[in-house]
N, C-alpha and C positions, 0 to 999 in steps of 0.2 A: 647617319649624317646625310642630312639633303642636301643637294647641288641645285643650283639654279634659283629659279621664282614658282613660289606657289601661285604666283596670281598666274602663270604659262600652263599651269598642268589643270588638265578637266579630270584627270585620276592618279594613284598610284596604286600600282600591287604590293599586297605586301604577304609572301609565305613564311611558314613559323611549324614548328614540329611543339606540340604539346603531351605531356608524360604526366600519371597523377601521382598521389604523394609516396608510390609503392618502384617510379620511374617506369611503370608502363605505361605503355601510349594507349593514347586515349582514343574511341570509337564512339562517341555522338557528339548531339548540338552544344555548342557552347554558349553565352552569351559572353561577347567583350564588348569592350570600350577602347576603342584607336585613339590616343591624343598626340597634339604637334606642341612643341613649346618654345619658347625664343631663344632657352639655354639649352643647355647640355646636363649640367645640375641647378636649381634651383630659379629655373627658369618658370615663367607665367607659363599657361595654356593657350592655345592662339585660334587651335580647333580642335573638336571630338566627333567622334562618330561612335554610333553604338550599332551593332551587328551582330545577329544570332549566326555563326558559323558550324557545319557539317566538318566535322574533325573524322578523318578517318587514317587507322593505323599511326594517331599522332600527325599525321600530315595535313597541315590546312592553307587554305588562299585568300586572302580576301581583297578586293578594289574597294577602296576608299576614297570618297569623295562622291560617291554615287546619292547618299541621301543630304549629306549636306558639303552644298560646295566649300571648298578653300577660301582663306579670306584674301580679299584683293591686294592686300599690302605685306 
């Protein structure tokens, strides 16, 4: 759950532990997809960001909003 206004933030971080379908963690690139959305279930998409991220020992980071900004409203 976000606090506050997306139009105030120029980033967020976001860390996340990934594991594959055997529950070990995972060591290389991944590509994701970060979306924001208006609900909580069944909620529109408001913004996405796509980013190849360096996964290692499951452990990964990424800042979002760096290739495309938040939307102002």
């Amino acid at each position: 759950m976000l606090v506050g206004s997306l139009a105030e933030a120029q980033s967020l971080t976001y860390d996340g532990y990934l594991t594959d379908a055997a529950d070990r963690p995972l060591n290389r690139s991944v590509e994701m997809t970060f979306k924001l959305f208006t609900a909580n279930e069944g909620g529109e998409a408001l913004w996405s960001e796509r980013q190849t991220i360096q996964v290692e020992d499951g452990n990964f980071g990424a800042t979002l909003g760096q290739s495309e900004p938040f939307p102002a409203d």
